[in-house]
C-alpha positions in Angstrom: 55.6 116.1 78.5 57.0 115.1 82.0 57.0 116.6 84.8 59.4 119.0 85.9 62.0 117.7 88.3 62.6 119.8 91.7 65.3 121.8 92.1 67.2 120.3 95.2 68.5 123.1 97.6 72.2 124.1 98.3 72.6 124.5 102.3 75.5 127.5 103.8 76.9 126.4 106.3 76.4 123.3 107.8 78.4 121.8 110.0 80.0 118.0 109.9 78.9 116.3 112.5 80.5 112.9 112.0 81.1 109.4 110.0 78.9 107.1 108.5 78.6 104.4 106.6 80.8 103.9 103.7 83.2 106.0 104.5 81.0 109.1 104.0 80.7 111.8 106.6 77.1 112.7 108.0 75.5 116.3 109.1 71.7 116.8 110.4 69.8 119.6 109.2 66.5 120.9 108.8 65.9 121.6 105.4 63.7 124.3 105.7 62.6 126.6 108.7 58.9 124.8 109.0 60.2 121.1 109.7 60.1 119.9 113.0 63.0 117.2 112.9 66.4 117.5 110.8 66.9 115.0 108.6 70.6 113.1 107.9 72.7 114.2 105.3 75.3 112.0 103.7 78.2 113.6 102.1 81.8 112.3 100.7 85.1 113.2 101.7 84.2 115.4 105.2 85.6 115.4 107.9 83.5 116.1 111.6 84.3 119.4 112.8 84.1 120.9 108.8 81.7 124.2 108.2 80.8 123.2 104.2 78.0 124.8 102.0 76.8 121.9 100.0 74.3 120.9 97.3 71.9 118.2 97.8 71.9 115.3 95.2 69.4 112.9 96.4 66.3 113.4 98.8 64.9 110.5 100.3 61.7 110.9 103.4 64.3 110.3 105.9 67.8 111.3 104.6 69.2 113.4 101.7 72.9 113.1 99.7 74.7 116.3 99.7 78.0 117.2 98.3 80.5 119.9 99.4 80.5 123.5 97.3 82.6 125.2 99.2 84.8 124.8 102.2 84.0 127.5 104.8 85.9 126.1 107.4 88.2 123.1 107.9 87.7 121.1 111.1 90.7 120.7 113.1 91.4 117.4 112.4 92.1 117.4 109.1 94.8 117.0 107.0 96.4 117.4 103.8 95.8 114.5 101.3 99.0 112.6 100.4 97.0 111.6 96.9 96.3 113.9 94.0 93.7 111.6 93.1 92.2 111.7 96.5 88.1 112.7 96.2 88.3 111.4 92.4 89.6 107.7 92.6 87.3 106.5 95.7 89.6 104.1 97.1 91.4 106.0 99.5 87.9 107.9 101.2 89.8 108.8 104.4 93.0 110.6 103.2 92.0 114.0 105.1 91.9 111.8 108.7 94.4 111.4 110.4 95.5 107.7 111.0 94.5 107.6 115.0 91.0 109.3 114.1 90.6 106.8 111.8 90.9 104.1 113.5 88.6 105.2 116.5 85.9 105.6 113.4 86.4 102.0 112.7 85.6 101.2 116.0 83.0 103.0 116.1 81.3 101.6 112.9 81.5 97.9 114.7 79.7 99.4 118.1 77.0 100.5 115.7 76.7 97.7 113.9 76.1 95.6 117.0 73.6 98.2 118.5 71.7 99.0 115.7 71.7 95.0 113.5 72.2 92.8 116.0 70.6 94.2 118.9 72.2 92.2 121.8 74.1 91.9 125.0 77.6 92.8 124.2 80.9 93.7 126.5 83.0 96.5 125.9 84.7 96.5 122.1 88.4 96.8 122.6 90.3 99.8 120.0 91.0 99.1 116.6 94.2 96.9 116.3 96.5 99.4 113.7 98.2 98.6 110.7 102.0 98.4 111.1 102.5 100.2 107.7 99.9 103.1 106.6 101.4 103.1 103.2 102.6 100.8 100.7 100.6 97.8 102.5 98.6 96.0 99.8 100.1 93.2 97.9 97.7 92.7 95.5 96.7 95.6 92.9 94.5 95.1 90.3 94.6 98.4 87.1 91.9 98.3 83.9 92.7 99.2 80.7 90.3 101.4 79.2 90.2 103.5 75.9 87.4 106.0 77.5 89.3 107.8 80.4 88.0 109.3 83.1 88.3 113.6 82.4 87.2 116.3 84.7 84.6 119.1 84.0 87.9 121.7 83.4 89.6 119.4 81.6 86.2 118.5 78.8 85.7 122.7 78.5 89.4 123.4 78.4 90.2 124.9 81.0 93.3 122.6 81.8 95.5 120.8 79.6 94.7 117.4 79.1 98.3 116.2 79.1 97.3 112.4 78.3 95.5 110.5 75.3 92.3 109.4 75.6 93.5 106.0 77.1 94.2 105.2 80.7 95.2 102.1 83.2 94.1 103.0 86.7 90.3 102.6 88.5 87.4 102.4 87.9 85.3 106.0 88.9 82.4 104.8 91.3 79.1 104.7 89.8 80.7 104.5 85.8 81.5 101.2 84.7 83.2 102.1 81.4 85.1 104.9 82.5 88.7 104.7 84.3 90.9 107.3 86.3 94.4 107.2 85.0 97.1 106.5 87.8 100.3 107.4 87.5 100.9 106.6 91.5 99.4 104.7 94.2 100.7 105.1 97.8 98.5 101.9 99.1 101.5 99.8 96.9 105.2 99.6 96.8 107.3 101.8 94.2 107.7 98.6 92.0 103.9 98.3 91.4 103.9 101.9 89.8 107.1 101.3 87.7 104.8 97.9 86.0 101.9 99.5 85.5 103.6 103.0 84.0 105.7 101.3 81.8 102.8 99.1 80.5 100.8 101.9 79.4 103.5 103.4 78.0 104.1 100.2 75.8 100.0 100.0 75.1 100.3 103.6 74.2 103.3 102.5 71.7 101.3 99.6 70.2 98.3 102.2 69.6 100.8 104.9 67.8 102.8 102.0 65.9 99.2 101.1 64.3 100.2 97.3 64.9 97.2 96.5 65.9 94.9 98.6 64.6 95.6 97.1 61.2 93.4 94.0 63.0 91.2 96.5 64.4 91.9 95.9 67.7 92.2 98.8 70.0 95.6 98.2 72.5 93.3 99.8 75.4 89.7 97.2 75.8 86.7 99.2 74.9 84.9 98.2 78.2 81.5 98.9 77.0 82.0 97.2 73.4 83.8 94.1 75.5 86.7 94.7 72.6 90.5 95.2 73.2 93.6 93.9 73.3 95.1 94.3 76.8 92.0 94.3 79.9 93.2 94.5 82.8 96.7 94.2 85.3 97.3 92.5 88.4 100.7 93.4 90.2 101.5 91.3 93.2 105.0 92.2 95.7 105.7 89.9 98.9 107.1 90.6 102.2 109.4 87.3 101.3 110.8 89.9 97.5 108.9 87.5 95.3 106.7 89.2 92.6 103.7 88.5 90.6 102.5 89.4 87.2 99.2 88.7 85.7 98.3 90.5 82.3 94.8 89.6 81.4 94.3 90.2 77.6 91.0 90.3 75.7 92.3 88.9 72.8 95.7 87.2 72.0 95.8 88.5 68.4 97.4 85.9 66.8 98.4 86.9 63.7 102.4 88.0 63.6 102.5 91.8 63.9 104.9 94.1 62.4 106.4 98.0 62.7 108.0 99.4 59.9 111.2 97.8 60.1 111.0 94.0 62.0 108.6 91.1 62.7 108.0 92.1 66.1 106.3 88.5 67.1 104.3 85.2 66.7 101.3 87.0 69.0 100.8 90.6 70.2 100.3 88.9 73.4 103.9 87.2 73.4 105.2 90.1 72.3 104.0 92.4 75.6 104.7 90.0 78.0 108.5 89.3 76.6 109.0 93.3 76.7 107.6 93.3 80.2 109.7 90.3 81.3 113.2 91.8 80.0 112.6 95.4 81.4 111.7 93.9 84.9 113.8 90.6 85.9 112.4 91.0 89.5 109.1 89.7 88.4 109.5 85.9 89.1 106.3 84.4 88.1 104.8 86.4 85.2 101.1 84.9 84.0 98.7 85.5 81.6 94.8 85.1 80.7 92.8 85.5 77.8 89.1 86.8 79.0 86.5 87.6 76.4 83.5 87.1 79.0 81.6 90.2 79.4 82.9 90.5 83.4 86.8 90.8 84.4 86.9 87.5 86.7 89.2 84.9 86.0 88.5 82.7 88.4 86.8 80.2 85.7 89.6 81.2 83.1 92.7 79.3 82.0 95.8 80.7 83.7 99.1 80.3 81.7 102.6 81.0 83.0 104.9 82.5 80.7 107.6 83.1 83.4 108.4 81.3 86.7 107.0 78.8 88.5 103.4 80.0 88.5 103.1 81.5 92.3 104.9 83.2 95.0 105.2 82.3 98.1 104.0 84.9 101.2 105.7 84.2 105.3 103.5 84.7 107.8 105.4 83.6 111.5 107.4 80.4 110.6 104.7 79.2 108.1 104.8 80.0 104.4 101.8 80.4 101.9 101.8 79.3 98.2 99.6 82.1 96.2 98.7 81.6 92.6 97.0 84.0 90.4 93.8 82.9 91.7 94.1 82.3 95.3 92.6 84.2 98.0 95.2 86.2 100.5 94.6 89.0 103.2 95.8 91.9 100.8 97.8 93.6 104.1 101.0 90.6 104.7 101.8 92.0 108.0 98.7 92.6 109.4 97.1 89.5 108.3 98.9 88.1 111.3 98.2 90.3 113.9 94.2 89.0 112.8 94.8 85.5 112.8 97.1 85.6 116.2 94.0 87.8 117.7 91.7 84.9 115.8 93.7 82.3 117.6 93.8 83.9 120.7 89.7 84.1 121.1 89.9 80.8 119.7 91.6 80.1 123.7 94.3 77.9 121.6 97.4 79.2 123.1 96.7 77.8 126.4 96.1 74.0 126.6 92.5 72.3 127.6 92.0 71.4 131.1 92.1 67.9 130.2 95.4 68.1 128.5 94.0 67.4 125.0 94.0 70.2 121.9 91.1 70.9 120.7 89.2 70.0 116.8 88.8 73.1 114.9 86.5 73.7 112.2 87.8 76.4 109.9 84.5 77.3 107.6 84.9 79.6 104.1 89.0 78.4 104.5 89.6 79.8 101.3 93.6 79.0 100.9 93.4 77.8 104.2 95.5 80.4 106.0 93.8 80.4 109.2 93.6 76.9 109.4 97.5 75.8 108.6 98.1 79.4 111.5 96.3 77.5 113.8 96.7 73.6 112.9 100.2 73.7 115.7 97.9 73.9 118.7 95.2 71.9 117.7 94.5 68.3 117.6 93.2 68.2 113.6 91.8 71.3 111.6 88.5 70.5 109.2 88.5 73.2 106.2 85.4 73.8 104.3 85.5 75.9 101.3 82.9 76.2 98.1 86.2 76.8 95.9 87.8 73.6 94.8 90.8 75.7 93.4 91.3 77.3 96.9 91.0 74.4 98.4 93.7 72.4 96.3 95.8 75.2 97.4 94.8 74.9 101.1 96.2 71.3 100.8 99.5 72.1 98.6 100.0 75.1 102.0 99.5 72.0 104.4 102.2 70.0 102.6 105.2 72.6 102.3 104.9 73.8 105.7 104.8 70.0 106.9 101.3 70.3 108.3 99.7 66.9 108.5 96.8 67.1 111.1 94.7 69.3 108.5 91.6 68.0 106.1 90.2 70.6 103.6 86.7 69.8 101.8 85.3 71.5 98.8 81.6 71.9 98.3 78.4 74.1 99.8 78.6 74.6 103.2 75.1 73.0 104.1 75.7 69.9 102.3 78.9 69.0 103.3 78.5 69.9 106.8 75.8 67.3 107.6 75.9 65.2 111.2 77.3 62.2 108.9 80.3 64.3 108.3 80.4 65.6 111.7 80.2 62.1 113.1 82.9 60.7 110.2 85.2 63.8 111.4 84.6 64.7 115.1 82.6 67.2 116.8 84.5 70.3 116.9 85.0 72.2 120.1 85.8 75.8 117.8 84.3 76.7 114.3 86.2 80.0 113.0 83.9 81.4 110.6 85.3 83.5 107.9 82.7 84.3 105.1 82.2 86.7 102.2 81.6 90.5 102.7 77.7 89.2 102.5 78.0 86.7 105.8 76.4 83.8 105.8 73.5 82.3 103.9 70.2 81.5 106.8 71.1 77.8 105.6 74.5 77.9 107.1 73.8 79.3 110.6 70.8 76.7 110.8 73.4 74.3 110.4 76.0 76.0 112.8 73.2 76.1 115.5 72.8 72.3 114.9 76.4 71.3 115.6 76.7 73.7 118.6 80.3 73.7 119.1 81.4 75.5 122.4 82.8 78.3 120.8 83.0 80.1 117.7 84.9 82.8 116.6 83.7 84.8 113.7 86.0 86.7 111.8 84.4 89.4 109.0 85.3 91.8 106.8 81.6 93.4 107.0 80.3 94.4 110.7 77.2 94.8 109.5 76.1 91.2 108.0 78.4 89.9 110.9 75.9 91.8 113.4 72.9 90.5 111.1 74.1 86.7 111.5 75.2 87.1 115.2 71.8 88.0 115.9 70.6 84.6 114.2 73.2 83.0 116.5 72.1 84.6 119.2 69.4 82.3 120.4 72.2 80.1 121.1 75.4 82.1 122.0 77.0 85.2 123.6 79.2 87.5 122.4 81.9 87.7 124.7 84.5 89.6 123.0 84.7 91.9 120.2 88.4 93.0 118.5 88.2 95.4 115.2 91.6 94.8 113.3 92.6 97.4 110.6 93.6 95.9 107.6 93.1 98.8 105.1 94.7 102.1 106.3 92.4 105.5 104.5 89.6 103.2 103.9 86.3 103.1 105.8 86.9 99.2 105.7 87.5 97.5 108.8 87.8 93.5 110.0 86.4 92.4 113.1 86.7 89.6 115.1 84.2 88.3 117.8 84.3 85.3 119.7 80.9 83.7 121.1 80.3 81.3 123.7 77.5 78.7 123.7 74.8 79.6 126.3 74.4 77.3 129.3 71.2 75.4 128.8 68.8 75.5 131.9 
């Protein structure tokens, strides 16, 4: 028989002290009279300045999880949640903060990260850059259809209605893979994403209740942990320039013509979704689909097919315009993508002109679709793109060409191969590398290779301060960090970008 777990204590009283990491809020407590230090608690959805009782969940030797019971008192600065899935969902962590408190947190987060991962000489970080638009800012959603929907503890013993079926297209709930919150609304997208993805649960709900496909035993809804289902998942995607995107990603196209009671509905269930979807919203311009029966939800090694428009949309940004296909990679906040790669440019010294007269080569690594490196490509003398995508970087070269861009170059392959002293030599030395990686940084491989080519400066731009301070401290051997600019590019998240700009080190 095993032994009997500990019972982990609930805590009156305690008082929210501030943020932490992940968007979670932090107390320090003693957990009982005889300890000498208080440990850190970590708990969700506080707010510094709350008086909570909560419940530990986890007890580490040097920290504990806790969440809140009861609300004893509210701190000051909070405020009412715009969400009613707000604490459930997990997107949104920092509804109950107001948007100004928020964004000294972010700044805060990137101090933190400097001091406590990278551990060197840095000048003062400037405040967090703000998002134009609090609301409605992302232009890429992505909703899963599941059959097993997410249901409170009231809702399983009855103590509320349930009001829905057992289906739902909405979020994943953190830390259950097969389950899904039902959304109904999002505020972090426009109006038109919500009118998409209600009516297409609505029509999934219809194809369950019409039995058209169970006849094929196919459910409408996927059965995540089965990997079985007709319709998988829904990407929505508005523009600033009123161009819309579609992509329906089906499990299976059912093939076989399906029938109600009184017509022949279709050739394919599949055809037959997507032609209801394209009549009942004519604003959609390109409308794509996907058939995934892999075990994960990425498509990026999956055959895209159009069944409506041209197959992307195109995004402004200053007098430049973007191709994006179903695929590509794109700051998911339009308007304040700019205000990064203007403060990118800017640290970057390209809007003033070389002492010599002559503009400067610019390496642009992880280019992706090669936004920042068609932004900048104006005011330098050629732009180098490196990217491990091939599909990115075919549409890094297809943004060069409508925007009439010619001094740019984009390579596909590992970063350490391709950027060997042959190329370097082939393609000139560059006098700025903007580095742009992957929430995990860089791989030890890369900034061996980056401390090779020494170019004067780099600016490194990240969406994770914290392997950003891990490879500026590799760098550091070499370079200073000489200014530091957080840009907010996700309004009531804990996520923040950050920008720094480092400056090779005299050599004595």
């Amino acid at each position: 028989m095993g032994r009997k777990r500990k019972e982990l204590p609930e805590l009156k009283g305690v008082e929210i002290s501030g943020v932490a990491a992940e968007g979670k809020a932090m107390a320090k407590v003693k957990l009982k009279e005889t300890d000498e230090t208080p440990i850190v608690i970590f708990i969700p959805y506080g707010a510094p300045g709350d008086i909570v009782d909560i419940k530990i969940v986890k007890k580490k030797h040097n920290y504990a999880e806790a969440r809140i019971t009861k609300m004893v008192k509210p701190s000051p600065m909070r405020v009412v949640p715009i969400c009613k899935s707000f604490g459930v969902c997990g997107g949104c962590k920092w509804q109950h903060i107001p948007y100004e408190e928020q964004l000294r947190f972010k700044r805060r987060q990137v101090v933190d990260a400097m001091e406590r991962i990278a551990k060197v000489e840095i000048p003062e970080v400037e405040p967090t850059l703000g998002s134009e638009k609090i609301w409605g800012y992302r232009n890429k959603m992505e909703y899963t259809f599941s059959n097993k929907r997410w249901k409170s503890w009231e809702e399983i013993r009855g103590e509320e209605p349930a009001g829905l079926s057992d289906n739902a297209l909405g979020f994943h709930i953190p830390g259950s893979f097969d389950k899904v919150l039902h959304i109904d609304k999002c505020w972090l997208q426009e109006e038109i994403g919500d009118e998409i993805r209600n009516s297409c649960y609505s029509f999934a709900e219809k194809l369950d209740k019409e039995a058209t496909l169970i006849i094929q035993g196919i459910n409408a809804f996927y059965d995540i942990k089965n990997n079985k289902g007709f319709l998988r998942t829904l990407m929505i995607r508005p523009t600033t320039t009123g161009e819309l995107m579609v992509c329906v990603v089906f499990g299976d196209e059912v093939e076989e013509t399906i029938k109600s009671s009184d017509k022949t509905l279709s050739p394919s269930a599949a055809d037959y979704f997507l032609k209801e979807l394209s009549e009942k919203f004519p604003e959609i311009t390109t409308l794509a689909w996907v058939i995934n029966r892999k075990v994960n939800d990425s498509i990026a090694d999956q055959e895209v097919k159009i069944f409506k428009g041209p197959g992307f949309v195109e995004e402004k940004m200053g007098n430049l315009k973007f191709r994006i296909s179903p695929k590509s990679f794109y700051q998911t906040n339009s308007r304040q993508a700019e205000a990064l790669y203007h403060t990118a440019s800017e640290f970057a010294g390209l809007f003033k002109p070389n002492e010599d007269g002559k503009k400067p080569v610019v390496y642009d690594l992880y280019t992706g679709a090669g936004t920042i490196a068609n932004y900048v490509a104006q005011n330098a003398e050629k732009v180098i793109g490196i990217e491990y995508v091939e599909d990115a970087v075919e549409d890094a070269r297809i943004n060069s060409q409508i925007n009439g861009i010619t001094n740019t170059e984009f390579f596909a392959g590992d970063m350490k191969d391709v950027l060997t002293e042959n190329f370097i030599e082939s393609h000139g030395r560059p006098d700025i590398m903007i580095i742009d990686p992957p929430r995990a940084g860089m791989h030890e491989d890369v900034v061996d290779v980056i401390l090779k080519v020494k170019p004067p400066t780099i600016v490194y731009v990240s969406c994770n301060p914290a392997t950003q301070a891990r490879d500026i401290a590799l760098l550091d051997s070499s370079y200073k960090v000489t200014r530091i600019q957080p840009v907010d590019m996700f309004p009531h998240t804990h996520h923040v970008e950050n920008v720094v700009k480092l400056e090779k080190r005299i050599e004595s």
